[in-house]
Each structure stands twice: as structure tokens, then as C-alpha cells.
C-alpha positions as CSV (number, residue, x, y, z in Angstrom):
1,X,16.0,5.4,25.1
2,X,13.8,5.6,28.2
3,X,11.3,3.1,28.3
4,X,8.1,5.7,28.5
5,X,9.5,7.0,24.7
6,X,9.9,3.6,23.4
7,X,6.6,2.8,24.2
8,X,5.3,5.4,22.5
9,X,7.3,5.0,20.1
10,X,5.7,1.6,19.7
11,X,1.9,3.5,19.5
12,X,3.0,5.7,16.3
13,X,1.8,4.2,13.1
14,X,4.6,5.9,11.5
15,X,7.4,3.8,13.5
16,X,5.1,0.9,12.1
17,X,5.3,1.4,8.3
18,X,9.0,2.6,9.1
19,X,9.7,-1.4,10.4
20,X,7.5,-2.9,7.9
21,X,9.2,-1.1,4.6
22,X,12.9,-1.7,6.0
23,X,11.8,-5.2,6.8
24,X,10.7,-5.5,2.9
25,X,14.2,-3.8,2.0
26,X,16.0,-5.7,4.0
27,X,15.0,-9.3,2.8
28,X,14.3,-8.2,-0.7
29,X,10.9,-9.8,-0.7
30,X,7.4,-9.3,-0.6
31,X,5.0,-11.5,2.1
32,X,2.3,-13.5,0.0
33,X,-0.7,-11.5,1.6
34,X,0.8,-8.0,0.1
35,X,1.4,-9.0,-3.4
36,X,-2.4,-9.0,-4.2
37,X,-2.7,-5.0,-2.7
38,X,0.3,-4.3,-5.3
39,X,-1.3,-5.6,-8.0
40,X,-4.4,-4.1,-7.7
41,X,-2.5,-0.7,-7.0
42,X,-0.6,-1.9,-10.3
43,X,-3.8,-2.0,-11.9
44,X,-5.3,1.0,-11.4
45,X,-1.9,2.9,-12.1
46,X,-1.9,0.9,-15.8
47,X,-6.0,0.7,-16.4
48,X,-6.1,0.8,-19.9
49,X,-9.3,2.6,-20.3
50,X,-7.5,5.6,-18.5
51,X,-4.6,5.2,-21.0
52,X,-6.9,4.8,-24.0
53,X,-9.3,7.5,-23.0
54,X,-5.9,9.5,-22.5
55,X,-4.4,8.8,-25.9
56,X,-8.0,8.7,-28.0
57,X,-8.7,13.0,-26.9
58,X,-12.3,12.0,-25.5
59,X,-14.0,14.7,-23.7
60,X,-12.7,16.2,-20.7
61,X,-15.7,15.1,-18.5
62,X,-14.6,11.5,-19.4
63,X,-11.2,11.9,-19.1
64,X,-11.6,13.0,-15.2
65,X,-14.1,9.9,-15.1
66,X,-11.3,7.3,-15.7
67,X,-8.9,9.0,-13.8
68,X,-11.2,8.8,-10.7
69,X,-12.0,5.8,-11.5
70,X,-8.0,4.9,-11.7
71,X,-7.1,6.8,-8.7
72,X,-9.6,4.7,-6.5
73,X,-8.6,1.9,-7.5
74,X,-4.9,2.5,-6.8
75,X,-5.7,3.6,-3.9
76,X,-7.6,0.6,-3.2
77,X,-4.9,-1.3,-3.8
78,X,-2.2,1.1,-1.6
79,X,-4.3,0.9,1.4
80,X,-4.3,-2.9,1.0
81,X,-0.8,-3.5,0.6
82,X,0.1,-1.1,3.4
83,X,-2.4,-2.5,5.8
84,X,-1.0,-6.6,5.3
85,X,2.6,-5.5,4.9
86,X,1.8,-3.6,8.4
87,X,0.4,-6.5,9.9
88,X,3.1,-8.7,8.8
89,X,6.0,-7.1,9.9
90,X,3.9,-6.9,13.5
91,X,3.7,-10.8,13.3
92,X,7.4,-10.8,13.2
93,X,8.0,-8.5,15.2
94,X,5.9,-10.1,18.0
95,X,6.3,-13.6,16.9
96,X,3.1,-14.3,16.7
97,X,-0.6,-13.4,14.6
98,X,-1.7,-10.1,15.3
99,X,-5.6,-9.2,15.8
């Protein structure tokens, strides 16, 4: 590849997330800063008062409520563990912290 490509290359997000997830593959393992953004993305996937709400037939008004309510806070959480497992794989990649 020519070196103007790879450096753009190196500007896209997308190539990013592409290193960061095959890094996580690859070693099998989770870096300490993302875990917490996966279980709060864990959390609002299993909230139990979605799931009761869900399961007791309340009113449709409430229903949609919780699920907001769930949906932010997976999202929450998603944004998190994207954004740490982003800047880790930079750190890596540069060999050093990442500003």
C-alpha cells in the first residue's frame, strides 16, 4: 500500500475498532478498563424491571418506559466499552498512553 492510503487508512475510525476487536480475538481477553462498559451494557440488556414489566402485562406506556430506559443504558454501556477498548488497542499499537 502507498503511504498517502495508509495514512488515511490510519484517520478512519472504522480501521480502529477493526484493530481493537481482532486484538480482543486474538488474545482472548478483555483489557481491565473495558470490562466495566460490558457490564453496564450487560445490565441494561438483563434490567430486571424491563423483564418483569415484560412478563407482568403492565401497560403499554410503561412497557416502552423500561425499554428506554434499558436501551440507554446499554447503550451507555456500548459506547463505553467501545471507547476504552479503542483507546487500548491505540496504546498498543503506539506503545505508549494515548490523549
Amino acid at each position: 500500500m502507498s503511504m498517502t492510503l495508509k495514512s488515511l487508512l490510519n484517520l478512519c475510525p472504522y480501521t480502529h475498532l477493526w484493530r481493537a476487536i481482532k486484538r480482543v480475538v486474538k488474545e482472548r481477553t478483555l483489557p481491565k478498563s473495558a470490562r466495566m462498559g460490558a457490564n453496564i451494557a450487560l445490565l441494561g440488556l438483563l434490567c430486571p424491571f424491563f423483564w418483569i414489566a415484560l412478563f407482568s402485562g403492565v401497560s403499554t406506556g410503561e412497557l416502552i418506559f423500561h425499554a428506554c430506559h434499558s436501551a440507554a443504558v446499554f447503550l451507555i454501556g456500548v459506547i463505553m466499552f467501545l471507547a476504552t477498548l479503542i483507546k487500548s488497542s491505540a496504546e498498543a499499537h503506539t506503545g505508549g498512553p494515548v490523549d
